[in-house]
N, C-alpha and C positions, 0 to 999 in steps of 0.2 A: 881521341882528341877531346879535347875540353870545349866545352861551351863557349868561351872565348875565344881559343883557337877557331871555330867553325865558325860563330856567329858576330866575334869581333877581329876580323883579322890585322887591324890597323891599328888595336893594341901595344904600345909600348912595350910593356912586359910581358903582353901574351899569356894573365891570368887574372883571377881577382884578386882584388886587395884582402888580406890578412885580416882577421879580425882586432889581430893584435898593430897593424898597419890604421885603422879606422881610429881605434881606443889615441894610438899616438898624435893623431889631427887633434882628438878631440881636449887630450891635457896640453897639447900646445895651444889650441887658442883658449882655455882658459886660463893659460897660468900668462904672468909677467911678459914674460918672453915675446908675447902679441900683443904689445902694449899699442904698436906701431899699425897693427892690422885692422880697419877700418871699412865695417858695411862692404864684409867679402863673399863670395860664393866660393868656397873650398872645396873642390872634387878631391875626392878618393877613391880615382875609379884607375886606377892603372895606365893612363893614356889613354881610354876608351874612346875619350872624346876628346879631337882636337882642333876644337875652337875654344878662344878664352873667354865667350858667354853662352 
């Protein structure tokens, strides 16, 4: 089992986020696209955590 699996089992997806999952958060709130998105806390954590602060 994964590290996830054992030590987070209320995971959504039941793994970590991709490196290449991370890199995608991070050209979305720089680029246009996040024009709208304002003094946010953006998780990339799979569901890990679920509360929305």
């Amino acid at each position: 089992m994964t590290f996830v699996k054992e030590n987070r089992p209320g995971s959504l997806i039941q793994r970590a986020a991709s490196v290449e999952e991370v890199s995608n958060m991070a050209v979305y709130v720089s680029s246009p696209l996040a024009s709208a998105t304002t003094v946010a806390a953006l998780r990339v954590d799979g569901g890990v955590v679920d509360t929305p602060f």
